[in-house]
N, C-alpha and C positions, 0 to 999 in steps of 0.2 A: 177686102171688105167693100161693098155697094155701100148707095148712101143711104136707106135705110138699114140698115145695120148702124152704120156710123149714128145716125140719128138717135133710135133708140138706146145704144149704150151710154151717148152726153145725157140725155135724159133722166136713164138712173143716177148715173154721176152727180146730175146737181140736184138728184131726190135727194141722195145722202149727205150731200152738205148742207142741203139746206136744215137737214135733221138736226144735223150736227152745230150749227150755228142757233136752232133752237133751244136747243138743250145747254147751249152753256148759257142764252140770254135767262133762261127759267134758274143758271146757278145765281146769275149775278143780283135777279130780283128777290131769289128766296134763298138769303143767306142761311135764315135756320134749320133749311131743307138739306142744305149742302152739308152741316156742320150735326147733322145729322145721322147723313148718310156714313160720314167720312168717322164718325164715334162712336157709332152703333148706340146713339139711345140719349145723347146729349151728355155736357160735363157734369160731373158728380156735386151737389150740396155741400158743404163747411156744416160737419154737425158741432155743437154748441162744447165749450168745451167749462170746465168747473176746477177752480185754481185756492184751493186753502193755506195758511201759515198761520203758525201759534208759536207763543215765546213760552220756553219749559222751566222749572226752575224757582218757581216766582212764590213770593209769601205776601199774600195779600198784597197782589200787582205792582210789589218791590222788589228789586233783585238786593244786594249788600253790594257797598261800594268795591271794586277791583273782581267782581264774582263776573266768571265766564258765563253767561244766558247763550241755550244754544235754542235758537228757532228750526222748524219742522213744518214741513207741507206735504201737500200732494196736488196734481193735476188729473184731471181724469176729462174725457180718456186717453189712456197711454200710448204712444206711438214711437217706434226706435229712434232715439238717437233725439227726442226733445230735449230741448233748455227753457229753464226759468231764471229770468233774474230776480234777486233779494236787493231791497233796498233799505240801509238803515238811518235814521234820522236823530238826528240829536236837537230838542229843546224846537222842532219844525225844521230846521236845514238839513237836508241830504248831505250825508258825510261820507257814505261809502256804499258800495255796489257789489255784487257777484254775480257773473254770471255761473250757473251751477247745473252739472246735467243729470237726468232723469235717472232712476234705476225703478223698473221692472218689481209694483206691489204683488200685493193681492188683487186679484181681479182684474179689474179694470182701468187701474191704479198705477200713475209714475207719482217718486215718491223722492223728497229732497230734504237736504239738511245743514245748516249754518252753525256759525258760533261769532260771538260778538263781548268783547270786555267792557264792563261798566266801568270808563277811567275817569269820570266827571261826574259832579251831582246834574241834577234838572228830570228831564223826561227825555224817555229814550221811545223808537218806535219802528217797527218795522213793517213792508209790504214787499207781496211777491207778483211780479208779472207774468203773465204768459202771453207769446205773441203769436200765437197759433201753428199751425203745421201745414203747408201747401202741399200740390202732391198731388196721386192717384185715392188718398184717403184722409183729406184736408179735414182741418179742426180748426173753426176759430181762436177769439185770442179773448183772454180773461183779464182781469187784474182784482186783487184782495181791496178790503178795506185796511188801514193802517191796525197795529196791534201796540199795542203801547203799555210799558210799565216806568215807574219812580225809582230814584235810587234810594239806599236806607246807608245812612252813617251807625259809623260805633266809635266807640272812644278806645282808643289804645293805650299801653301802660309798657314802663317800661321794663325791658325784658323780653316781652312777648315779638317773637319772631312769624314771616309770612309772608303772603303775597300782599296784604294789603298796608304791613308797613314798608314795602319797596315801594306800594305805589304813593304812599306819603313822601315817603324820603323824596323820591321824583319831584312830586309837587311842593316839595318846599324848597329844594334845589332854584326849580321854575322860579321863585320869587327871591331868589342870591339868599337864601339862607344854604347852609354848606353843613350839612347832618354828614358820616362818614357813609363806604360804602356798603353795598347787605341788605337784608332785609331784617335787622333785627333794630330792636330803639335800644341802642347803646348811651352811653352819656354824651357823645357830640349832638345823636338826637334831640337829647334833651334840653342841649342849651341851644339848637336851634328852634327849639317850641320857647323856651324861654324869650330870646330873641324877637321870636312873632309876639307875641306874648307882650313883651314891653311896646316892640313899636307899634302896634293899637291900642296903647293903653286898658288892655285888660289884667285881670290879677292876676300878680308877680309869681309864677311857678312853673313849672316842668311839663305839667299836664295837659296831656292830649286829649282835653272833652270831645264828647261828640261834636260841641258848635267848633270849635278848633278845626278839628279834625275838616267839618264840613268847608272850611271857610278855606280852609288851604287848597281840597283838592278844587276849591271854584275858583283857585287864582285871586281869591282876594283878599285883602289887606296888605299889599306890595310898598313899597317906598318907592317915592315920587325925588326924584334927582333936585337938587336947588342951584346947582351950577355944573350944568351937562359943558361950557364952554373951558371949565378945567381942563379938560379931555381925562386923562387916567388918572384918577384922585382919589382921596379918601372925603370923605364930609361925616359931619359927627353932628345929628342933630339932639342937643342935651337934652331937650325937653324928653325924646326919649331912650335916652341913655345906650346908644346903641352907636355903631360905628358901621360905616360904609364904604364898600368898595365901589368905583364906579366908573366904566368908561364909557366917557361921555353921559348920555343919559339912561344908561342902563348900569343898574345895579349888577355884581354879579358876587358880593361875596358881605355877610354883616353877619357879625357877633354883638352880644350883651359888651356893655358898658360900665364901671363907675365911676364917673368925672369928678371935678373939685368941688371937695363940702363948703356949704355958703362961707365959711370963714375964710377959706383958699379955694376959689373957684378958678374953674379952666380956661383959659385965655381965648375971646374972642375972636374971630377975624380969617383971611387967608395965609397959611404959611406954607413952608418948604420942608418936607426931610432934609436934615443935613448932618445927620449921625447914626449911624447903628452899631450897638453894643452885643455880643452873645453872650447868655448865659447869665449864670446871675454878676449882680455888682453887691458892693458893700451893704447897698439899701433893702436888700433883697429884692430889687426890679429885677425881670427875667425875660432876656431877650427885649432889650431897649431901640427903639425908636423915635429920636428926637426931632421935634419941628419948630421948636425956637426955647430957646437958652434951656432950663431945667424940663420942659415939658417936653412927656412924651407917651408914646402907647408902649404898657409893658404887662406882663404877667404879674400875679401877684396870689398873696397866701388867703387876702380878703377882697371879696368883688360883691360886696352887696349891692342892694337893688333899689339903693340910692346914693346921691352923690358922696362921694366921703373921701376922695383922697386930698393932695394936697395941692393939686393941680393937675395931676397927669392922668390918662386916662387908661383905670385897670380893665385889665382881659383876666376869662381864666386861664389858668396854668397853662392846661392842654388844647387850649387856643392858640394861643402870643406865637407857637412857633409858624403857625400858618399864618399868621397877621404879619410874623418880623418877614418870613419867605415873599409875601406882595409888595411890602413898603421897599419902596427904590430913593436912595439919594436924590433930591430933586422933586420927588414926586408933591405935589400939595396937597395941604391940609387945610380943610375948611371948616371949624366949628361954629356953630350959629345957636339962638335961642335961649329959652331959660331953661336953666337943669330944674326950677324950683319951682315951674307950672309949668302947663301942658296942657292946651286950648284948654283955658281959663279954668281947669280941676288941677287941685294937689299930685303931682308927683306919685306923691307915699297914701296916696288915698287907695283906697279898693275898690276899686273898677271890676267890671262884667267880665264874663268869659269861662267861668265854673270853676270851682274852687276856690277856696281862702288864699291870701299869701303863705307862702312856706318859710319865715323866716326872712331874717337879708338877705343871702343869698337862692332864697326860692327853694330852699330843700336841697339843694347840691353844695358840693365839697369844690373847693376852686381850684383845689391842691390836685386833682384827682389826673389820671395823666391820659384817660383814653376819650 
């Protein structure tokens, strides 16, 4: 090769780089040109996307207390393999989630579906999320507004079987009253309404009214412990004739009461078990429990629904043998209060809560064995 030759060919050579060094300073200044070239046309839009839910079910935007409400949506538009989450709330606090996946409407349409139990009274409510779909065919992200309905109480009677007297029994359990197990209001039901019944002082009976009914599944009207530092006790507050099991300061098991009539009233103070008897005695007591000298908790043929024995304190029949199975040798007893008022109202007065008194014993047989 001469040096022109050699000349001319360096000269191409650094034409073409210098091209080539231009052409990448023109990528680095015009990014949009590059991103451009390199996508044929730029990246695709997020179209808008539209996200519904409704609660089904509903009677004048009440559901019935224990009633399954199943909520329902859609998202649009549909795209494989989206999720939506459900969120449900109770009374404003977020209690529970799902996340739940699409299935394939009509149209244009994914399309979802929940269920939710009404186990409380207040306001229940639900909202569904969508967080959109990234991708070759992206869709933003939506969310509902809240859907909200009430609960509706009923009053229950006895006999009547279902889901929504399991979901009582439940709730009255929650508060150590001890109904048997099922779903039906048997006669331990009963005397565990009874029970409620006396220690809020409302009127002496069996019946599940509606405010009953509502007050239980809200958890209220509970016994409050007066000597959690017993540790595993009994306490018996007369005023409402009722008896407690408790360890420490949780209740966990109370029956109806009748303590000593004013002439022989029930010994005050802290004591001890320190005798158990089975079955009946001479006196006809059933399944004896004693916690100082003649006093003790026993079954009996009469357990009205005010004080009347002659110190010791009656159970029904088909109670005493689950009250004799908790009381242990040892364990204390704490009775306190007046059996013969009751924040500053009578006793034997008739108090709120629906319904008349049923007699002394409230409409029930003491004798009765289930």
């Amino acid at each position: 090769m001469n040096l022109s030759t050699f000349s001319n060919t360096t000269v191409r050579a650094g034409s073409a780089s210098l091209a080539i060094g231009l052409a990448a300073l023109l990528v680095v200044m015009l990014p949009g040109a590059a991103t451009a070239a390199n996508s044929g046309g730029g990246a695709s839009k997020a179209v808008d996307s539209t996200v519904v839910v409704k609660p089904y079910g509903l009677s004048k935007g009440r559901a019935k207390i224990m009633k399954t409400v199943t909520v329902a949506g859609s998202v649009r538009p549909y795209r494989p393999r989206q999720r939506v989450r459900v969120y449900f709330f109770h009374n404003g606090k977020k209690y529970l989630n799902r996340s739940i996946k699409l299935k394939k409407g009509k149209r244009d349409y994914g399309t979802f579906r929940s269920k939710v139990i009404t186990k409380k009274g207040g306001k229940y409510a639900v909202q569904a999320e969508y967080f959109g779909n990234s991708g070759k065919d992206p869709v933003g992200r939506d969310t509902t507004e809240r859907k909200s309905w009430r609960v509706k109480f009923v009053s229950l009677n006895s006999g009547q079987c279902g889901k929504i007297v399991g979901g009582f029994r439940n709730a009255l359990n929650r508060l150590a009253l001890v109904p048997s197990g099922g779903k039906c209001f048997d006669g331990q039901m009963e005397r565990a309404v009874l029970a409620y019944r006396k220690l809020n002082y409302y009127s002496r009976n069996a019946r599940a009214s509606k405010g009953i009914v509502k007050q239980v599944f809200n958890g209220k009207g509970g016994y409050r412990v007066r000597k959690p530092e017993l540790g595993d006790h009994m306490e018996v507050p007369l005023g409402k004739q009722v008896i407690v099991f408790s360890r420490g300061k949780k209740p966990y098991a109370i029956f109806p009461t009748a303590s000593g009539a004013r002439a022989t009233p029930t010994i005050l103070g802290t004591f001890y078990f320190y005798r158990k008897d089975p079955g009946y005695n001479e006196k006809e007591m059933y399944y004896s429990s004693y916690f100082i000298r003649g006093y003790a908790t026993h079954g009996y043929k009469s357990v009205p629904n005010y004080p009347a024995s002659h110190g010791c304190l009656r159970t029904f029949i088909a109670d005493q043998p689950r009250v004799y199975g908790i009381t242990e040798i040892g364990m204390p007893v704490y009775t306190y209060g007046d059996a013969f008022r009751s924040g500053g109202k009578r006793f034997d007065r008739k108090l709120p809560g629906g319904g008349a008194d049923l007699g002394p014993t409230g409409g029930l047989d003491p004798t009765v064995l289930d």
